[in-house]
C-alpha positions in Angstrom: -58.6 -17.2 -141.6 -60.2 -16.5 -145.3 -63.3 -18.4 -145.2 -63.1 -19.8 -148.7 -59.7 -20.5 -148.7 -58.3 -23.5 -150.9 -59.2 -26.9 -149.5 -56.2 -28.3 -149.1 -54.9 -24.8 -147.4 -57.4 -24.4 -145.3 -56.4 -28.5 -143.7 -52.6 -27.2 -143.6 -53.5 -24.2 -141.4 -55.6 -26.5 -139.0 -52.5 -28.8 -138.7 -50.2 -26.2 -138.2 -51.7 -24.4 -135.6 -53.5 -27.3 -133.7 -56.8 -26.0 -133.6 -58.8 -27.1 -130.8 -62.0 -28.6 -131.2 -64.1 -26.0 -129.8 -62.3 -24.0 -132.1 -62.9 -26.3 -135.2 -66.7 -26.6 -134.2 -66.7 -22.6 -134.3 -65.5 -22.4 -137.8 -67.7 -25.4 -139.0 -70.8 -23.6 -137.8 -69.9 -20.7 -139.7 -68.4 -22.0 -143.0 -71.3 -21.4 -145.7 -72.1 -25.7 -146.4 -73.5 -24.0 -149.8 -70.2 -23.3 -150.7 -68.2 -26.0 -149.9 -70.5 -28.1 -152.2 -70.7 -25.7 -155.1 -66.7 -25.2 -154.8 -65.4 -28.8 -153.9 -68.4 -30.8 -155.5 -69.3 -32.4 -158.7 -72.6 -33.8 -159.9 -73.6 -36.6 -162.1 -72.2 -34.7 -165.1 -69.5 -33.3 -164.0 -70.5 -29.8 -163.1 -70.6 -27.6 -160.2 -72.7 -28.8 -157.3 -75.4 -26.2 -156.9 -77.7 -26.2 -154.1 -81.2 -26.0 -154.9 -83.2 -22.8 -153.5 -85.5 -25.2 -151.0 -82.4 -27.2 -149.5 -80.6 -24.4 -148.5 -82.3 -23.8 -145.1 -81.8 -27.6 -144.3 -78.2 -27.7 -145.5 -76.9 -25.4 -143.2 -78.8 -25.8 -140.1 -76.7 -26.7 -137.0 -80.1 -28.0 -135.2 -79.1 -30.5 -132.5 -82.3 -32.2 -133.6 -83.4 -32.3 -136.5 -86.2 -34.4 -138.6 -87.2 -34.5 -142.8 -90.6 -35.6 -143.6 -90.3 -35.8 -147.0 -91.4 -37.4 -150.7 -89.4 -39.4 -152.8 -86.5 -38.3 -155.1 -86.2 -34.5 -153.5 -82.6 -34.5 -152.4 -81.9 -35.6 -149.1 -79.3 -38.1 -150.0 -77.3 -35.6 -151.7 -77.8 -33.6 -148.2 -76.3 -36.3 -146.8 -73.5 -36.5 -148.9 -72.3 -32.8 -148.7 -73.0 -33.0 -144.7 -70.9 -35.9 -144.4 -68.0 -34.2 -146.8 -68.2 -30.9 -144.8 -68.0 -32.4 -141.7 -64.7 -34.3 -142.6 -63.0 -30.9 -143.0 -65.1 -29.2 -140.6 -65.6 -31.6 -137.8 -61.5 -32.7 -137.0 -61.4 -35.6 -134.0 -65.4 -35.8 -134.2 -67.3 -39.1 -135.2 -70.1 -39.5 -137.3 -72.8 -42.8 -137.7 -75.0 -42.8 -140.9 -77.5 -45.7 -139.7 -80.2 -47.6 -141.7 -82.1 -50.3 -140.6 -80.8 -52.4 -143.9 -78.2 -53.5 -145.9 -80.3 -52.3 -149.1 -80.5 -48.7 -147.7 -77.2 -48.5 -146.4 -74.8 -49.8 -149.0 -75.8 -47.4 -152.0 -75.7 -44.0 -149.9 -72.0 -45.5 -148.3 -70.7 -46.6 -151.7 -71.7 -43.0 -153.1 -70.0 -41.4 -150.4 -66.8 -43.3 -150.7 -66.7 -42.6 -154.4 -67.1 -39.1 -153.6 -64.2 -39.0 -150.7 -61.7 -40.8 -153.4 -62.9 -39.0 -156.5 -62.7 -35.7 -155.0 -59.3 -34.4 -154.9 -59.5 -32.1 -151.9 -61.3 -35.0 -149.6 -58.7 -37.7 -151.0 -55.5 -35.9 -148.9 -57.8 -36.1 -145.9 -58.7 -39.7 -146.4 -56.2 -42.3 -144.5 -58.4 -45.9 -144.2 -61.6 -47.3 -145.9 -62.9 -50.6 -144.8 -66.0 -52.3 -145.6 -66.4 -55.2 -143.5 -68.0 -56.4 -141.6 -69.2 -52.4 -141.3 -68.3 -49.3 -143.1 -65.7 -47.4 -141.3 -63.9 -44.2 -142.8 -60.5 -42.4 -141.0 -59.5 -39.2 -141.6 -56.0 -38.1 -141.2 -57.2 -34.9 -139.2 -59.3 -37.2 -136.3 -62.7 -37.8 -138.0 -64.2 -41.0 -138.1 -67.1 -42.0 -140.3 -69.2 -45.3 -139.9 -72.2 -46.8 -141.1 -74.2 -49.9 -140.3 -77.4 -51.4 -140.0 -79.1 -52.2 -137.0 -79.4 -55.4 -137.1 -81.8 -57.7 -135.2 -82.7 -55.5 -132.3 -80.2 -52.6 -132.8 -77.1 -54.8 -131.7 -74.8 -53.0 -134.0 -75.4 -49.8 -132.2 -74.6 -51.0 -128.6 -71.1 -49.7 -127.5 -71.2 -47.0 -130.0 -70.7 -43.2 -128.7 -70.3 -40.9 -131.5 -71.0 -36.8 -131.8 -72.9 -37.0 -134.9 -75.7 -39.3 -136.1 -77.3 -39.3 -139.4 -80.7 -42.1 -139.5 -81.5 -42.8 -143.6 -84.7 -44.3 -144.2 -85.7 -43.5 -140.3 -89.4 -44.1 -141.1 -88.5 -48.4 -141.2 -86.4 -48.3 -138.3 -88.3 -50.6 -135.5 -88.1 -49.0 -132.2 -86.5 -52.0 -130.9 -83.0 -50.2 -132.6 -83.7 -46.7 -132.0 -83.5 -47.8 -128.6 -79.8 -48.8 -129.2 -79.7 -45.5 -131.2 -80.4 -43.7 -128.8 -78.0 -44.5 -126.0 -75.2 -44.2 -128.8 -74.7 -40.6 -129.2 -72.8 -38.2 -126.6 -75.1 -35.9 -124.3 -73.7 -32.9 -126.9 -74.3 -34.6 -130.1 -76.8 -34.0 -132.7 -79.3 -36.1 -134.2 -80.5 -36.1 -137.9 -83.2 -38.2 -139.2 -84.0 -38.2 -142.6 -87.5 -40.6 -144.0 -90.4 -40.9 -146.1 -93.9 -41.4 -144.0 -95.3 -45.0 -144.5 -98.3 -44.5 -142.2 -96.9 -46.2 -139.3 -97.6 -44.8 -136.0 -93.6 -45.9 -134.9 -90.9 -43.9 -133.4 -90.0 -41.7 -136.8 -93.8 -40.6 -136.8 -93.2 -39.5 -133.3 -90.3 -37.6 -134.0 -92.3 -35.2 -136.5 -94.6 -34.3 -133.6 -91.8 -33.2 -131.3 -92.0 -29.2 -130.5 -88.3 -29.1 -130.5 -87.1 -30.4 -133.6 -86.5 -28.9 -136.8 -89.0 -30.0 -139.2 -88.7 -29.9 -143.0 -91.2 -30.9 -145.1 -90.0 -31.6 -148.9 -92.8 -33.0 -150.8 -91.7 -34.0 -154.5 -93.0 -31.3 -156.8 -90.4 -29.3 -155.3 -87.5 -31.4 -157.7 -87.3 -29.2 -161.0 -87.3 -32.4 -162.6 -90.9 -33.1 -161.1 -93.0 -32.4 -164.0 -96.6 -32.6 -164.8 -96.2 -36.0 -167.2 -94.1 -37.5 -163.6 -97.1 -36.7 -161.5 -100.1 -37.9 -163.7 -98.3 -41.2 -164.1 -97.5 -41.4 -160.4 -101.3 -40.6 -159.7 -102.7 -43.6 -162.1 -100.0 -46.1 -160.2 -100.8 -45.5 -157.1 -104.6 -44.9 -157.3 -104.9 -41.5 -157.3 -104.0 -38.5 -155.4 -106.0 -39.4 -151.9 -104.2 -43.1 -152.0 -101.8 -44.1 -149.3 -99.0 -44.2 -151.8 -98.9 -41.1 -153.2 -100.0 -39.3 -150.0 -96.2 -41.2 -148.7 -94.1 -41.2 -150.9 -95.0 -37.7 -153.8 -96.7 -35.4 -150.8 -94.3 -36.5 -147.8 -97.2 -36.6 -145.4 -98.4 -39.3 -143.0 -102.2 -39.8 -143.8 -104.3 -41.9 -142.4 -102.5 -44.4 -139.8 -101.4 -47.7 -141.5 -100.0 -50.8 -139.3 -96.8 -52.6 -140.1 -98.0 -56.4 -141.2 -95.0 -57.9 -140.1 -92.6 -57.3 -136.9 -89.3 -57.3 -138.0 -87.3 -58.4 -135.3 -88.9 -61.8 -135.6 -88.3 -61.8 -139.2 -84.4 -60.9 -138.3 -84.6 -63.6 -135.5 -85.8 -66.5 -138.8 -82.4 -65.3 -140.8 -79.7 -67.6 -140.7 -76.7 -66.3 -141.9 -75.1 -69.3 -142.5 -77.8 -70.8 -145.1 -76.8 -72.1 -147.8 -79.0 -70.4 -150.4 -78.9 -69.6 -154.5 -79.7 -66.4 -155.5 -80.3 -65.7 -159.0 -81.4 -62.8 -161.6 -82.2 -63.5 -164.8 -83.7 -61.0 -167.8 -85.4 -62.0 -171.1 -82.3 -63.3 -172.6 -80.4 -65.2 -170.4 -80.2 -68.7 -170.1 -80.5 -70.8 -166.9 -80.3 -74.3 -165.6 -81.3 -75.7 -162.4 -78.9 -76.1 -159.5 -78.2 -79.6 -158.6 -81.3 -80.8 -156.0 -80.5 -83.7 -153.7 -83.7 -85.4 -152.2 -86.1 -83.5 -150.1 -89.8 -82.2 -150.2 -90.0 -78.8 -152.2 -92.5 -76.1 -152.7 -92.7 -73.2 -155.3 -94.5 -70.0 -154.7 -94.5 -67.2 -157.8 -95.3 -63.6 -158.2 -95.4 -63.1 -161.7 -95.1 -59.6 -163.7 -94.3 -58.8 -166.7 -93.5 -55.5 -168.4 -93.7 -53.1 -165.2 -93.5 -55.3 -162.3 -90.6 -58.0 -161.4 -91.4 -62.0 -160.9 -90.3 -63.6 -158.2 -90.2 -67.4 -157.6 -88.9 -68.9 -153.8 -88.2 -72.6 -153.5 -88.6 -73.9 -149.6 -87.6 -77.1 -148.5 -90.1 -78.7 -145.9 -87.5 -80.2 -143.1 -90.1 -80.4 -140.1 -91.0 -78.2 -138.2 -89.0 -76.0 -140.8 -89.7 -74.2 -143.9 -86.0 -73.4 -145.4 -85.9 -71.1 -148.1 -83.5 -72.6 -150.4 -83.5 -70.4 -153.9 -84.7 -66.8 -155.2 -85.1 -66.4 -158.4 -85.7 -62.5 -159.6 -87.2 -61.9 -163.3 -87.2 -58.5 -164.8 -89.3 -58.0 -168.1 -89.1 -62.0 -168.5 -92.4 -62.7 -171.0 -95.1 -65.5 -169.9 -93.4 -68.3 -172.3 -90.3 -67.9 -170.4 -91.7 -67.9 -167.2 -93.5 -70.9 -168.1 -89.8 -72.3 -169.0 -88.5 -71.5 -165.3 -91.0 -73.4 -164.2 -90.7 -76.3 -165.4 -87.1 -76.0 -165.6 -87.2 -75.9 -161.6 -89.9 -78.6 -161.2 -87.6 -81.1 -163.2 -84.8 -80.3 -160.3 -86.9 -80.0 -157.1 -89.9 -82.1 -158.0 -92.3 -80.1 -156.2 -94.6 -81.4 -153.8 -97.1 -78.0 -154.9 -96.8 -74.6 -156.5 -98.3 -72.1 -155.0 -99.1 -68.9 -157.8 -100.5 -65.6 -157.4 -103.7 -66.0 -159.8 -103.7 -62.5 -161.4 -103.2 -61.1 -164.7 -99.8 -62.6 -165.3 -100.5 -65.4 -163.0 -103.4 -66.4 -164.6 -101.9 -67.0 -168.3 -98.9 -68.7 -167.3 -101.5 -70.8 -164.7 -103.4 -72.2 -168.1 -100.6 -73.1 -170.1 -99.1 -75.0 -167.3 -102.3 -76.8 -166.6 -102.4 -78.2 -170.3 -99.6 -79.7 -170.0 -101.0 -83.1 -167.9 -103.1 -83.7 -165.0 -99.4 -84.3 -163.3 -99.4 -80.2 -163.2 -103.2 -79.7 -162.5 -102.2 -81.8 -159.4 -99.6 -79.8 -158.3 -100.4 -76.1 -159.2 -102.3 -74.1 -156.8 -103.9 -71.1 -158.2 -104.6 -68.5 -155.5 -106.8 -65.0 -155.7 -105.4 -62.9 -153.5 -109.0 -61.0 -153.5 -111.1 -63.6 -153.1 -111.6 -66.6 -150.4 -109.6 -70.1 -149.7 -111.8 -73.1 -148.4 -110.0 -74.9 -145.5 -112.2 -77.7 -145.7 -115.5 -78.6 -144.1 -115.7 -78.2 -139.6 -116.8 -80.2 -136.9 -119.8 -78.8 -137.3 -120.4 -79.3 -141.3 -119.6 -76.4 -142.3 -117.2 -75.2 -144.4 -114.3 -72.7 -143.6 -113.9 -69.9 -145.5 -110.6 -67.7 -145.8 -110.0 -64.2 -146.9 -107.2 -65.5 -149.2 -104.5 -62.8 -148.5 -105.3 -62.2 -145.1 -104.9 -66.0 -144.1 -101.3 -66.4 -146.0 -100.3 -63.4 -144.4 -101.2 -65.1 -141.0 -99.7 -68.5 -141.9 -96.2 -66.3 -142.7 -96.5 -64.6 -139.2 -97.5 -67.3 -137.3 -94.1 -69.3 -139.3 -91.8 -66.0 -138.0 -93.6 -66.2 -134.3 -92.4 -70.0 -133.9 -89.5 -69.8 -135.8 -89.9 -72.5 -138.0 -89.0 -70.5 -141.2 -85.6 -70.1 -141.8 -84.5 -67.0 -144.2 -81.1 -66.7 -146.1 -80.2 -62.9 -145.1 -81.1 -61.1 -148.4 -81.2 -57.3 -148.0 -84.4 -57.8 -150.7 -86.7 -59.7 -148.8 -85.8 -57.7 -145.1 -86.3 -54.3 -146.6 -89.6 -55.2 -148.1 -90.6 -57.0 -145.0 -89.8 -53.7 -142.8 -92.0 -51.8 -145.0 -95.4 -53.8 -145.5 -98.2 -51.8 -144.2 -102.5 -52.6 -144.2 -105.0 -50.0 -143.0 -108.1 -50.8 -142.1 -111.4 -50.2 -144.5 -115.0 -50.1 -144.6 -116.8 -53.2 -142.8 -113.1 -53.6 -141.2 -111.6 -55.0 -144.3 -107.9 -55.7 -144.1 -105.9 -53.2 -147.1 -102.3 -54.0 -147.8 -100.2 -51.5 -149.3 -99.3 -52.4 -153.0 -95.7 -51.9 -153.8 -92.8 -53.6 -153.1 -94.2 -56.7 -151.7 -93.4 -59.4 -154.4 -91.3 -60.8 -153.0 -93.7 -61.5 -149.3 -96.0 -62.4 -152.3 -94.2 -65.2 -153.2 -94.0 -66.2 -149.7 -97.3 -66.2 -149.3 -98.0 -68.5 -152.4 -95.2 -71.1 -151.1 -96.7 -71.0 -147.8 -100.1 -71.7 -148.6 -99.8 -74.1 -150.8 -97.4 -76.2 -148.1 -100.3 -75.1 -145.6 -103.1 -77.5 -147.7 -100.8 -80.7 -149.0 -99.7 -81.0 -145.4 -102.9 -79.8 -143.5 -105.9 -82.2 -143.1 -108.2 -79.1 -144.7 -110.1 -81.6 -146.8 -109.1 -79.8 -149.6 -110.1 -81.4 -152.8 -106.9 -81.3 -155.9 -109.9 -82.5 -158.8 -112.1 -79.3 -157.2 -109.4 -76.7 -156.7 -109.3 -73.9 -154.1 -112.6 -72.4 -154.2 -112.1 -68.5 -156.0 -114.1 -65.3 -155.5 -114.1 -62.0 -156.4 -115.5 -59.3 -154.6 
């Protein structure tokens, strides 16, 4: 059999002659992946797929185990892609799982590869059923099945599952909780592909990269063409420089120095109710917004404000004893201070809040002032909180007075809600992929450092939850005096 043959020839000689699957997986390990992309496979614009020099090795491996340690933006969803292609062809009455541990993660690479199995007129004869819900599931007309979920909480969506073929995206947020699932869900001959980007966490991913018998490729990001000098000094001033956790991660693929994840996330999965009720709104500089109807209830607020690089986010709870329910997520992208300002209000005139909690920094701290001019009605209610400095509790037993690393103690309040369960969480693919991903590592004099990143969301958390911490807590805390502030 030619071994670039026409696509669509090539499937008419396996149906006519009924070739085996031992002889199908013979063929597949031989037909050049490099190929099949360049010859059935379009990029972006429209041109031929080539491979790039560096994936080649990776692309056509046929390691039973194999593990990518890798920096941002360097290819390996396109890997993916062209994997998951070939195998269609290739891999006749096999079954492949592409897992994530989110729906954030999981739903961009699966919608890409259904575009590319519809759009691709060689893959459309094989394709016979696409569904969606309630996971992805792709059959072939020769016998191959394609799925892909999430875990979900604890790795349920992976019990029952026995497939020859398992491809793990995003592996390094996976808790081990679901690779224990994952595990028991592939056949004693299958093979195993884990694809991440190191976050610093000691977890099962991490452990994976040690293992003597995997195949281990290590793409950092200056290996993307595209990767220029201009990319890399801005990266370097984002993240902090070249020695900081996030560049270390995410530009050089490697582990550094161990981090620990803040939060666990199977009892943030076990505080989402699926059923809540929730509003969940984006809004940009231009567009208009009003309110959602409010019926009575005690509400907080809790902001992250940005502005030009970073997002804001506002969360709305509603205090139903023991319960904090979040009721409404509002997402701003390049939104200025005045119109922030607007939301605000806009909101409090709905929910009446009992406080606002709002991250005191540079954004914070504007919007902060001309709220506070506006009456002693909003000095009353606004909480100001910097996330560097201390929060006084209130005065002890003893006299005293107890003092609170600000962060630090809002993170606790958020864990210590998830431990007893007495937050409930919409589900929102958002919130659960930047709670899987919050790291610290301990500093000098054994300071507590969290990760900056893509935590705004957990940072309006925090705010909401403080600020219901002190008007329901007997801290002593003084409205006329304010939380007391410090820099360090």
């Amino acid at each position: 059999m030619p071994l670039h043959m026409h696509l669509p020839t090539f499937w008419g000689v396996l149906r006519r002659t009924h070739v085996g699957e031992e002889e199908a997986g013979r063929l597949a390990a031989h037909l050049d992946r490099t190929f099949f992309a360049l010859r059935y496979m379009r990029n972006e614009k429209g041109r031929p797929w080539h491979v790039r020099e560096y994936q080649q090795d990776s692309l056509e491996s046929n390691a039973p185990r194999k593990v990518h340690c890798d920096g941002r933006d360097v290819g390996k969803t396109s890997e993916i892609e062209i994997i998951a292609a070939w195998a269609s062809v290739m891999r006749p009455r096999s079954q492949m799982l592409i897992a994530t541990q989110t729906e954030n993660h999981l739903f961009p690479l699966m919608h890409r590869l259904v575009r590319r199995f519809e759009t691709t007129a060689g893959l459309a004869a094989n394709l016979a059923e696409i569904k969606r819900t309630p996971s992805w599931y792709l059959r072939f007309k020769n016998g191959f099945q394609l799925w892909g979920r999430i875990s979900g909480p604890r790795g349920v969506n992976f019990q029952g599952m026995h497939v020859d073929w398992q491809i793990v995206d995003e592996a390094q947020e996976m808790t081990d909780t679901a690779w224990g699932e994952l595990f028991q869900a592939l056949n004693s001959d299958g093979m195993r592909w884990v694809y991440g980007v190191p976050n610093g966490l000691r977890n099962m991913f991490y452990r994976m990269t040690q293992m003597p018998d995997v195949e281990l490729h290590r793409w950092p990001s200056h290996l993307n063409p595209g990767f220029g000098r201009a990319k890399d000094v801005e990266l370097i001033h984002l993240y902090g420089g070249t020695d900081s956790p996030g560049y270390i991660h995410r530009v050089l693929g490697e582990h550094g120095a161990p981090a620990h994840g803040v939060f666990h996330l199977d009892d943030y999965l076990a505080c989402v109710d699926e059923t809540l009720e929730f509003h969940d709104i984006e809004l940009g500089e231009d567009d208009s917004f009003e309110a959602p109807a409010v019926e009575g209830g005690e509400y907080y607020l809790g902001c992250d404000l940005g502005y030009a690089r970073d997002p804001s986010e506002f969360v709305v709870y509603q205090s139903v004893p023991p319960h904090l329910i979040n009721v409404l997520r509002i997402h701003l992208g390049g939104v200025n201070y005045a119109r922030q300002q607007e939301i605000i209000e806009e909101l409090d005139g709905a929910y009446a809040f009992r406080s606002i909690g709002i991250d005191c920094g540079n954004s914070g701290r504007a919007v902060i002032h001309n709220l506070k001019i506006l009456g002693t009605a909003w000095c009353d209610k606004i909480r100001a909180f910097e996330f560097g400095g201390m929060t006084d509790l209130g005065e002890q037993p003893d006299k005293t007075r107890l003092r609170r690393r600000t962060k630090e103690f809002m993170t606790e309040l958020l864990d210590r809600h998830m431990a007893e369960r007495s937050i409930v969480f919409p589900r929102l693919p958002d919130r659960e992929t930047q709670y899987a991903s919050h790291t610290y590592s301990v500093g000098a004099s054994d300071r507590i450092v969290y990760e900056k990143g893509n935590d705004h969301i957990i940072d309006a958390d925090r705010c909401a939850v403080l600020a219901h911490y002190l008007d329901t807590e007997d801290t002593g805390y003084s409205a006329s005096a304010g939380v007391v502030l410090e820099g360090f």
